[in-house]
C-alpha positions in Angstrom: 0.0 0.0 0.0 1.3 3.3 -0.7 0.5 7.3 0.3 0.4 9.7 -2.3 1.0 13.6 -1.2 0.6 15.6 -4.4 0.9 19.4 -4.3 -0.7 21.2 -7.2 -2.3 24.3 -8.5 -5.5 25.6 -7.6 -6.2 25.9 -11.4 -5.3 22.2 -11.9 -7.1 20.9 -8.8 -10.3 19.9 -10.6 -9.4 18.2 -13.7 -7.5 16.0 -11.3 -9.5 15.3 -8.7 -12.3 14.2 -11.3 -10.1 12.2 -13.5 -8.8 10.4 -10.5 -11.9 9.6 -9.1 -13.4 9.0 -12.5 -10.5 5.9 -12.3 -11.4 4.4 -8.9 -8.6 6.2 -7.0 -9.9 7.3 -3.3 -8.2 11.1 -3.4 -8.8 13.6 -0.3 -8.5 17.0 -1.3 -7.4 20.0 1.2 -6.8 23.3 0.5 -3.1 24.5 1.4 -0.9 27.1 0.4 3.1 26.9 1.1 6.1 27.1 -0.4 6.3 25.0 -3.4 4.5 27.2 -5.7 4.3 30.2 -3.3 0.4 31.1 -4.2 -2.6 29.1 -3.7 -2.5 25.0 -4.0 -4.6 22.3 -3.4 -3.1 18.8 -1.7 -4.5 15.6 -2.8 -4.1 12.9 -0.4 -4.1 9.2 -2.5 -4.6 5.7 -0.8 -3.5 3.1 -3.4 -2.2 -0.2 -4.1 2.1 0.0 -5.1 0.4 -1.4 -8.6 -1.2 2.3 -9.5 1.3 4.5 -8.6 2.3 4.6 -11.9 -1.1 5.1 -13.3 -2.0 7.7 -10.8 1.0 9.7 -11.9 0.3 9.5 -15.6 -3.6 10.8 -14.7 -2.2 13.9 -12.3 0.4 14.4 -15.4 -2.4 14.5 -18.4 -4.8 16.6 -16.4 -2.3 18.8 -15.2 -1.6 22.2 -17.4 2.0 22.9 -18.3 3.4 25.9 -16.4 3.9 29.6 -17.6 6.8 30.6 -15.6 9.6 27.4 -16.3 10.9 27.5 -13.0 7.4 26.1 -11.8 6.3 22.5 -12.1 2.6 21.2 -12.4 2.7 19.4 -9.5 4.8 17.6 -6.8 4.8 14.2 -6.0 5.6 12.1 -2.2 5.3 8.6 -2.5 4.7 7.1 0.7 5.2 3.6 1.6 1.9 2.6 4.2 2.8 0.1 7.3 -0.7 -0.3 8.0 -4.1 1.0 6.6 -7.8 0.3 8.2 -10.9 1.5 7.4 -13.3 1.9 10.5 -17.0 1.6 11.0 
């Protein structure tokens, strides 16, 4: 099981958060702002099998838009390994 923690812009926020969920990926979304793109961002949180990494990060990379400004990216990335993941009722 792995954590994603991906940091991108407001702008892009949508498309992503749609076409992830449109692909059975279970994505929490909170609003941040920080020093990675130094204006307003959105984090997604992603719970996903080590299998879909890859396919999650080809998603956030098609419905991301390419920057403006090159020293800006369209998003950034932690993979997480997860120890231990439960669900409670």
């Amino acid at each position: 099981m792995k954590m994603m923690i991906v940091v991108l812009r407001d702008e892009d926020a949508e498309n992503v958060l749609k076409a992830l969920t449109d692909d059975s990926f279970g994505v929490t979304r909170i609003a941040s702002t920080g020093g990675f793109f130094r204006r307003g961002n959105t984090t997604l949180i992603i719970g996903t099998d080590a299998e879909r990494v890859d396919s999650a990060l080809e998603v956030i990379r098609s419905h991301t838009t390419p920057p403006v400004d090159t020293t800006h990216r369209r998003a950034t990335v932690f993979v997480l390994n997860v120890d231990r993941f439960e669900r409670l009722d």
